[in-house]
N, C-alpha and C positions, 0 to 999 in steps of 0.2 A: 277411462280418461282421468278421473277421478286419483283414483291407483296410480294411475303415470305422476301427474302432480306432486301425490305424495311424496314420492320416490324419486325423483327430479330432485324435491326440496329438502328433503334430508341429505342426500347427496352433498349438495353446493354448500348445507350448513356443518357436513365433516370436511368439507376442503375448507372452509373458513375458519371452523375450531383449526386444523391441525396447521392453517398457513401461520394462528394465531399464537400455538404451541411454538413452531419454530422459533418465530420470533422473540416470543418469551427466551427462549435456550443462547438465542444470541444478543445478549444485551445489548445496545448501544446507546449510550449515555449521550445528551442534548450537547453534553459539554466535548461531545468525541467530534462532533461536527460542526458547531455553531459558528469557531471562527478556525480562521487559519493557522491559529498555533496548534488548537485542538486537534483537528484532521491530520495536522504533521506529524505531533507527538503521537497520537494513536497511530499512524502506520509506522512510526520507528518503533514505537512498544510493541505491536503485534509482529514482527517478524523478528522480534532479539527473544534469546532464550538459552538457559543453559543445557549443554550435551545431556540430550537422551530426553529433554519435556518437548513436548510440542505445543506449536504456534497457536496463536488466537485466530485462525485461516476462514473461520466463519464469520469473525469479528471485521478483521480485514476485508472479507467482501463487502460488508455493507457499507465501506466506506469508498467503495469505486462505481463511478457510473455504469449503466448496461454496456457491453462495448468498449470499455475503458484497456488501452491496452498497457503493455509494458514495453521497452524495450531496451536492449545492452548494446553497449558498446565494443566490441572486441576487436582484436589483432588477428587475422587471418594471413598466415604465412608475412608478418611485418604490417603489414596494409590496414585500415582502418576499415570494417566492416560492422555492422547493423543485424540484431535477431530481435524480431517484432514478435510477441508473446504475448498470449490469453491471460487473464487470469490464472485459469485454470492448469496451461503451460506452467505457467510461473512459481505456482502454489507446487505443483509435481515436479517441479524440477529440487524443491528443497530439502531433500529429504537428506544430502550431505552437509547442509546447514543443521539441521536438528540432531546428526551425529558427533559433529564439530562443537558444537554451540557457537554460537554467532550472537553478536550484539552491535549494531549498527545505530550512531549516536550522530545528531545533528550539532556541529559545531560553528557553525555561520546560517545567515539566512538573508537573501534580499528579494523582496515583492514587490509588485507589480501590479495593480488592480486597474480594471478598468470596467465601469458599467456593472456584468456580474460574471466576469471571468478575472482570472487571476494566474499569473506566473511568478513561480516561487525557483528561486536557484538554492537549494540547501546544501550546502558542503558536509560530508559525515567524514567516519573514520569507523571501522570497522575491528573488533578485537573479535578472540575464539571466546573468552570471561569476560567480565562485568569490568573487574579492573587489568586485563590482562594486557600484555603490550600490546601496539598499536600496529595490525597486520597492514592498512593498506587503508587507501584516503581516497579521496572521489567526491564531485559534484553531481545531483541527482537535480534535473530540470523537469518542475511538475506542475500540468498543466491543469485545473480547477474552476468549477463552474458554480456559481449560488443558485438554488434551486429548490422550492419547495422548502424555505427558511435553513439550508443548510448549505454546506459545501460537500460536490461531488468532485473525486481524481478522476478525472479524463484521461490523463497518461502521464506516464512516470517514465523518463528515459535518465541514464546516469553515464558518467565516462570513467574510469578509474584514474589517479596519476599514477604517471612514470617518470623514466628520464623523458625529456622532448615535451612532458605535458604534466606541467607542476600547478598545481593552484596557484592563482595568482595571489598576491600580498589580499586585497580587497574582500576576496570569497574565504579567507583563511582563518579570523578567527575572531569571535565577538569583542 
């Protein structure tokens, strides 16, 4: 019995060093969460990157809630349709973003608080470089909760413009 103890407790204190490790590997800074500008810049900085580096994807998770989904907007043969995405969907789906490089920049922003939720309408634009021309523009609607002295992404859905769906004048530019 004795023996079992031991060994039960050494156990639970490698899964407590190595959950401790992990999170050593994945920093996140007080300032990545505290307020609302923080959480946004840190998820537009973790998914921008030049062709061939990869994303901060670990860093990125610590800023979404358990459950926290994603979802696109698409055109389906013309028609407006909806893909609801994991995390982990989302994360594997980018692997032509990190051949491309990709850099997606918030250019407007208007919120919405109430209690300890929060809605953020961010407008970006998206280039392949840092300073490269400007592929394509879009509103990202991101839903946010305070919790345990921070803020968690609950869900992120975005639309792209086109012709028929242009940013309006207001979400267009700071």
């Amino acid at each position: 019995m004795k023996i079992d103890l031991i060994w039960a407790f050494l156990f639970f204190s490698s899964l407590t060093t190595m959950a401790q490790e992990t999170q050593k590997k994945v920093y996140l800074s007080p300032e990545d969460v505290e307020t609302l500008s923080g959480i946004i810049a840190t998820a537009y900085d973790g998914i921008s990157g030049e062709a061939g580096t990869s994303r901060q994807l670990e860093r990125m998770r610590t800023l979404y809630a358990p459950h926290a989904i994603i979802s696109k907007n698409t055109l389906i043969e013309g028609k407006p349709s909806r893909e609801v995405l994991t995390l982990e969907e989302f994360y594997s789906g980018m692997g032509d973003l990190r051949e491309s490089g990709f850099f997606e920049e918030e250019i407007n922003r208007e919120v919405r608080i109430f209690g300890t939720i929060a809605h953020v309408w961010s407008s970006y634009r998206i280039r392949n470089s840092k300073n490269g021309p400007i592929l394509r523009r879009g509103i990202n609607s991101i839903q946010l909760q305070y919790k345990d002295n921070r803020w968690w992404i609950l869900s992120w859905i975005w639309d792209a413009e086109r012709a028929g769906n242009k940013i309006p004048a207001s979400y267009d530019a700071y």
